[in-house]
C-alpha positions as CSV (number, residue, x, y, z in Angstrom):
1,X,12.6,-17.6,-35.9
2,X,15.8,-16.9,-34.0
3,X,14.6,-13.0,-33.4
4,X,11.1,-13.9,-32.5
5,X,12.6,-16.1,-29.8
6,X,14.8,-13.6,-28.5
7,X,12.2,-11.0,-28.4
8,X,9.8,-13.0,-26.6
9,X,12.5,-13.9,-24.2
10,X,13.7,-10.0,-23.9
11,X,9.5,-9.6,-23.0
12,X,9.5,-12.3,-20.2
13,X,12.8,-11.1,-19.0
14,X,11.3,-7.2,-18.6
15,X,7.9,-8.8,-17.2
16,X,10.1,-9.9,-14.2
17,X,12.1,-7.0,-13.9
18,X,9.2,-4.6,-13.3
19,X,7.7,-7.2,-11.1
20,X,10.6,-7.7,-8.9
21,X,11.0,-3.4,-8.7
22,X,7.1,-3.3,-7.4
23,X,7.6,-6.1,-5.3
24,X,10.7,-3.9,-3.2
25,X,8.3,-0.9,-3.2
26,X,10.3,1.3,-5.0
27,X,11.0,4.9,-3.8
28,X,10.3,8.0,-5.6
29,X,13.3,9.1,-7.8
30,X,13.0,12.8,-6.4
31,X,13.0,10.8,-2.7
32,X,16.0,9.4,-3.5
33,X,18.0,12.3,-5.4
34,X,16.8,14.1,-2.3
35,X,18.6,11.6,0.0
36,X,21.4,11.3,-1.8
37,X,21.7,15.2,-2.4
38,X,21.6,15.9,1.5
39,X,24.0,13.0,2.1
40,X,26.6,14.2,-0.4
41,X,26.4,17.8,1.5
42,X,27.4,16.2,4.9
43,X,29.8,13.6,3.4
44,X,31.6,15.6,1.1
45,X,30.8,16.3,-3.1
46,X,33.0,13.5,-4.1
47,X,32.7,10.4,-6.3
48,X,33.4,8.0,-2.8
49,X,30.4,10.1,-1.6
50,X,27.9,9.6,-4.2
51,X,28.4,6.2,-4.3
52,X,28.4,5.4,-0.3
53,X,25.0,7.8,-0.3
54,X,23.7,6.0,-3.3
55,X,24.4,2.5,-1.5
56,X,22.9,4.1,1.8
57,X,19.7,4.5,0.2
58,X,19.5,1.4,-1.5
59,X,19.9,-0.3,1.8
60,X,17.0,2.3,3.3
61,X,14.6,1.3,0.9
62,X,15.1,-2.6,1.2
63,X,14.3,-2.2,5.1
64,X,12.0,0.8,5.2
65,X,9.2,0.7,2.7
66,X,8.4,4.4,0.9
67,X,5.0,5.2,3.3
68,X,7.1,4.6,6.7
69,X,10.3,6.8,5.2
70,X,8.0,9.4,4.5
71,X,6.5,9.5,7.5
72,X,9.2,9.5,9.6
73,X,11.3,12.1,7.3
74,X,7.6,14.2,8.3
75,X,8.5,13.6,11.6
76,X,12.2,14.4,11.7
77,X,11.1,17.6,9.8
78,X,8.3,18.6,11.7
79,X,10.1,17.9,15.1
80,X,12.3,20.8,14.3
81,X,10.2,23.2,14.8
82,X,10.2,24.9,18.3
83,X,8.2,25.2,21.6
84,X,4.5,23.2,21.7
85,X,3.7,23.1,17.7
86,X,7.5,20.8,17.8
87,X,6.6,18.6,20.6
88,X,4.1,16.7,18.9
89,X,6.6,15.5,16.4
90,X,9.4,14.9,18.9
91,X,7.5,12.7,21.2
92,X,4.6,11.3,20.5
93,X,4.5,7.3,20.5
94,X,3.5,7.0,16.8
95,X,6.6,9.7,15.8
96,X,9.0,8.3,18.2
97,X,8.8,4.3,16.8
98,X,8.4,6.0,13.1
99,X,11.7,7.7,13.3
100,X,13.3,5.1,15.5
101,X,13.1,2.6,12.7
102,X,14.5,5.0,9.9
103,X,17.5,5.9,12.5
104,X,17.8,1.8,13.0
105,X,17.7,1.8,9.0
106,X,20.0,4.5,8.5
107,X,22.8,2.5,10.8
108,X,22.3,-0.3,8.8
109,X,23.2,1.7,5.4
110,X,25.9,3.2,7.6
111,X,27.8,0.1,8.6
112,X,27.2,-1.2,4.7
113,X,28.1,1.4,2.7
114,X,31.2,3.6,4.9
């Protein structure tokens, strides 16, 4: 009786767990290997690093759901390309505010997690 409680309890408990990670719109784990990887190259390969980049995401993802990351990762990316094909993704009104909140995001994780 005892185990068939416990089970059932272990089942409820998981039924909320996996409803509270959809409801936070989880990120990709490649996404946030990714972000962590390129953190860890400009903050150093150490064990501080990994865990202040692993924070930093976390606190990315609470404010910046997965589509509007990606989109304004696009735009950071794309933006660095030169002359017209760049300009596009530099300042247009849709890039600008896209990458604006991820930068806004980013500080955020920054003052957090360093």
């Amino acid at each position: 009786m005892f185990i068939r409680i416990f089970q059932l309890a272990f089942f409820f408990a998981s039924l909320g767990f996996t409803t509270f990670a959809a409801a936070r719109d989880d990120y990709p784990t490649v996404a946030i290997v990714d972000y962590v990887h390129g953190c860890m190259k400009a903050n150093g390969e150490t064990r501080d690093a990994l865990q202040s980049c692993s924070c930093s995401i976390d606190v990315i993802a609470s404010i910046v759901p997965y589509d509007r990351y990606e989109a304004a990762e696009t735009f950071m990316s794309l933006g660095l390309q030169t002359g017209e094909r760049g300009v596009l993704f530099r300042q247009g009104a849709v890039a600008k505010t896209a990458v604006s909140e991820l930068r806004r995001a980013q500080a955020e994780a920054d003052v957090r997690c360093f």
